[in-house]
Every structure is written in C-alpha cells, then in structure tokens.
C-alpha positions in Angstrom: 0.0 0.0 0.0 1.6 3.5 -1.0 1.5 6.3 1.8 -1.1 8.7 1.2 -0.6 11.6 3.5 -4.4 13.1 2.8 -5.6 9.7 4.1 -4.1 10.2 7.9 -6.4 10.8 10.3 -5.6 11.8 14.5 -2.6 9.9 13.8 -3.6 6.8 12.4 -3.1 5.6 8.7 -7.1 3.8 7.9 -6.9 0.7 6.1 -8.9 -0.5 3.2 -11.1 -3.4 3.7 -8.7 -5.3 1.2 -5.3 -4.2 3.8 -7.2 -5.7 6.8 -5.4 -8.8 8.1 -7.6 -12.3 7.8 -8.0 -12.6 11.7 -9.3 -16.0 11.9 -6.2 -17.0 9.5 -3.9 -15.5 11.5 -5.3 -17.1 14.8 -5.1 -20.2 13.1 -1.4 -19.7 12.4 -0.3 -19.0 15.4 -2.3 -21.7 17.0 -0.5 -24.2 14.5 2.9 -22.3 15.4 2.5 -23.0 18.9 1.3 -26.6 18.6 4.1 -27.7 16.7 6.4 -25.8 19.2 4.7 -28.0 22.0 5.3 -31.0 19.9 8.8 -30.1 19.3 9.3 -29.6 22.9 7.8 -32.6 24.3 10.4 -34.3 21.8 13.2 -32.8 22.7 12.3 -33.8 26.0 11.7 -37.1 25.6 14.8 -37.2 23.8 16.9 -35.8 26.2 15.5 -38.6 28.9 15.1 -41.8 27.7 15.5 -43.3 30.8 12.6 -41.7 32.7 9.9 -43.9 32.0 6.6 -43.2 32.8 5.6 -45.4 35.3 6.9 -45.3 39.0 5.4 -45.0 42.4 4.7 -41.9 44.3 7.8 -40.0 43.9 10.1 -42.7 42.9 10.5 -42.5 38.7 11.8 -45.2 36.6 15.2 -44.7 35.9 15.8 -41.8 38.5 19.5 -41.9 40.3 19.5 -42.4 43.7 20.2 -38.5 44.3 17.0 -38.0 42.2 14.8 -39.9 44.2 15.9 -38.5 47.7 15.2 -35.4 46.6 12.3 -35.7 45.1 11.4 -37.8 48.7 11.3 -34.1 50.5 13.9 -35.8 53.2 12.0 -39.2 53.2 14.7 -41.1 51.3 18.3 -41.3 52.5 21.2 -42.3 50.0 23.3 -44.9 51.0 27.0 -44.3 51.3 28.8 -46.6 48.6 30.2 -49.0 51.4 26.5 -48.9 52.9 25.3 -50.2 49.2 24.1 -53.7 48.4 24.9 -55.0 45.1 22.9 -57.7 42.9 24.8 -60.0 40.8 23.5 -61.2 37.7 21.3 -61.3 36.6 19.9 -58.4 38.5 22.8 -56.3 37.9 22.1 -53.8 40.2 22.7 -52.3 43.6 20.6 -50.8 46.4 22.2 -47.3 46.8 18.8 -45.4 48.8 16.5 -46.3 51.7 13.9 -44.2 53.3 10.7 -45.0 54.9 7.1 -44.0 53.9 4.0 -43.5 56.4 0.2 -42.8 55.1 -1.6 -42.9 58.5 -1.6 -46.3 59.9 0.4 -47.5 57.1 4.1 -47.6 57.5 6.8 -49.0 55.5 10.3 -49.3 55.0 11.9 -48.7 51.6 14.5 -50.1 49.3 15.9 -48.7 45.9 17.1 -50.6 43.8 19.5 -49.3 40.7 20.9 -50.6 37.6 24.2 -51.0 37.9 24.6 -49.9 34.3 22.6 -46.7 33.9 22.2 -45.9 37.5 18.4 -45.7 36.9 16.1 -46.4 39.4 14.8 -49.9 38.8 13.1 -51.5 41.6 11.6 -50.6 45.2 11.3 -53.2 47.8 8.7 -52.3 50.5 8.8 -54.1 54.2 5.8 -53.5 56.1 6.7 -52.2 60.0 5.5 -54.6 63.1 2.6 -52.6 63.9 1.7 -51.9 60.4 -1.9 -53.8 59.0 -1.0 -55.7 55.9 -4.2 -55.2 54.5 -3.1 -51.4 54.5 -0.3 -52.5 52.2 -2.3 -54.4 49.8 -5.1 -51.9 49.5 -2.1 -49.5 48.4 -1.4 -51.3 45.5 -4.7 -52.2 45.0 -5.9 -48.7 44.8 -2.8 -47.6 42.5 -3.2 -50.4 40.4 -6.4 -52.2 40.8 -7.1 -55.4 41.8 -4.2 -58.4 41.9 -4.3 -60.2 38.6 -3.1 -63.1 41.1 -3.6 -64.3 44.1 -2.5 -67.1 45.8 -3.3 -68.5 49.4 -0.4 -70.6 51.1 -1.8 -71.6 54.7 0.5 -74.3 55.4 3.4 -71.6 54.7 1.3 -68.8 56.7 1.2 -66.4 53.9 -0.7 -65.3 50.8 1.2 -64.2 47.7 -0.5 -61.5 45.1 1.0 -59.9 41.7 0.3 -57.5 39.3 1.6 -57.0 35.8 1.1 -53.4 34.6 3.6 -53.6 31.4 5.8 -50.7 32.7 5.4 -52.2 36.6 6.1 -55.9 38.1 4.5 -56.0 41.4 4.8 -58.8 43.8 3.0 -58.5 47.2 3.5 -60.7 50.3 1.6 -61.3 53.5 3.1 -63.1 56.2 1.0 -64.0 59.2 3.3 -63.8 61.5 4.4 -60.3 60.6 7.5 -59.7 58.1 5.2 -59.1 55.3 7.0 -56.8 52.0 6.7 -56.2 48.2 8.1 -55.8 45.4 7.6 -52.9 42.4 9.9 -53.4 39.9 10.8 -52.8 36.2 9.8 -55.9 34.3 12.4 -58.8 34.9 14.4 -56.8 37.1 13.5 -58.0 40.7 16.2 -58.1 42.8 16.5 -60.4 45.9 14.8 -59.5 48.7 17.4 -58.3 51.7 
C-alpha cells in the first residue's frame, strides 16, 4: 500500500477493507505455530530422557538416580554411602544405593531402591511393612494404584498369601506373612532383585 498523507487521520493511517489482516487465519497460524512448538518440545524432552519412563510410584521415577529420588522424597529417602550399598549380581545387575521410609496414616513402610548397575536408573523398590503396620493397608495400596491383583494365591501351610500385578511398565509382587514380616516388590519388568 503506497502512503497517502491526505488519508491520515488523528494519527492513524485507515486501512482499506482489502489491507485488513484475515483474523481467523492469522489465529489459526499461530495456534498451528505454537502446537508444533509444543510437539517439538515434548520431543526434545523425551529425547533428552530416555531413561525416565513413565511409570513409577509416588515420587520414585523409573530410571531416577538415587540422588534424584531423595530429593524428590522431601527428606524421606536417604542415599546410602557406597560401602553402605548392596549390590545384585547377575542377573539383577544392580545395587541398592537409597532407603527411606514412607507413612500414610496407619500404614508404615520401609523402603529399598534398587538401581541398575549400568545406567544408574532407578529400577526396583522393595517395601517391608513395620510390626505394627496392618498388611491389608499394604495391599489396599497397591490395589488402589493399580487395581485389583491379577493373582492371588493363598499358602496356609506356609502362613502367607502371595499376590501380583503386571502393569507392562510395573512388576508387582505383594506378600503377607501372618506372623508379621510381610514386604513387596515394584519393579521394572524382569528386574527384581533379591529381597534383603
């Protein structure tokens, strides 16, 4: 458009109809611009971290360093000094390098991390159930992250029940002892270490 000094008016230079930006076309530029900006960005992301997988429980992430995960504990989670560390042979191949504890009212539990010895990523929590804590407080926490057991298996003789869940990005093993001593298991698939 060629200035036209008769056509300014308080300052302003009018526009035609035909110099008027399509509004709608523009908004649906910049909506496309910011999508693909998002997109870019989760990628880049996702790149950056391939060890952080999605699944995990509470505040513990797959593939986390210990450091990570005691942070991320708000002072819950201790890391273990490296002659305080357990290591797993093969085929585990890892170590336990953090422990911490975890209370949710009556429900109190001591906690195991378990890393691979590899990556250093968080692979596997072991959960031991205090004394005084109800077991069936400890299976209705899994059951209400993860739904009900896809088995379950009652050993009387042995004075325990055993219960499991498969998730696809979570191996969960679950069991109650009668006479107290009861723990789980939520691990990466096929990396469970030994219990200690």
């Amino acid at each position: 458009m060629a200035f036209r000094p008769s056509r300014i008016v308080s300052g302003r230079i009018p526009l035609d109809e035909s110099d008027r930006p399509d509004h709608a076309a523009t908004l649906s530029a910049i909506k496309e611009v910011r999508m693909h900006r998002a997109i870019a960005l989760i990628t880049v992301l996702m790149t950056l971290s391939p060890a952080m997988a999605w699944s995990d429980w509470k505040y513990a992430h797959w593939g986390a360093t210990p450091e990570q995960v005691a942070q991320a504990s708000g002072g819950a989670v201790k890391v273990l000094p490296p002659a305080q560390r357990k290591k797993h042979a093969a085929p585990w191949n890892s170590e336990t390098a953090a422990k911490g504890t975890y209370v949710d009212g009556a429900l109190h539990l001591a906690l195991s991390f378990s890393f691979d010895s590899q990556s250093g990523g968080l692979n596997c929590i072991v959960f031991e159930a205090a004394e005084h804590s109800p077991d069936d407080l400890l299976k209705q926490m899994f059951v209400n992250l993860n739904g009900p057991p896809q088995t379950a298996d009652d050993h009387k003789d042995l004075g325990m029940q055993t219960f499991s869940w498969s998730t696809g990005k979570d191996q969960i093993g679950l069991t109650l002892m009668t006479d107290g001593g009861s723990f789980a298991t939520q691990c990466v698939p096929g990396t469970n270490p030994p219990v200690e």
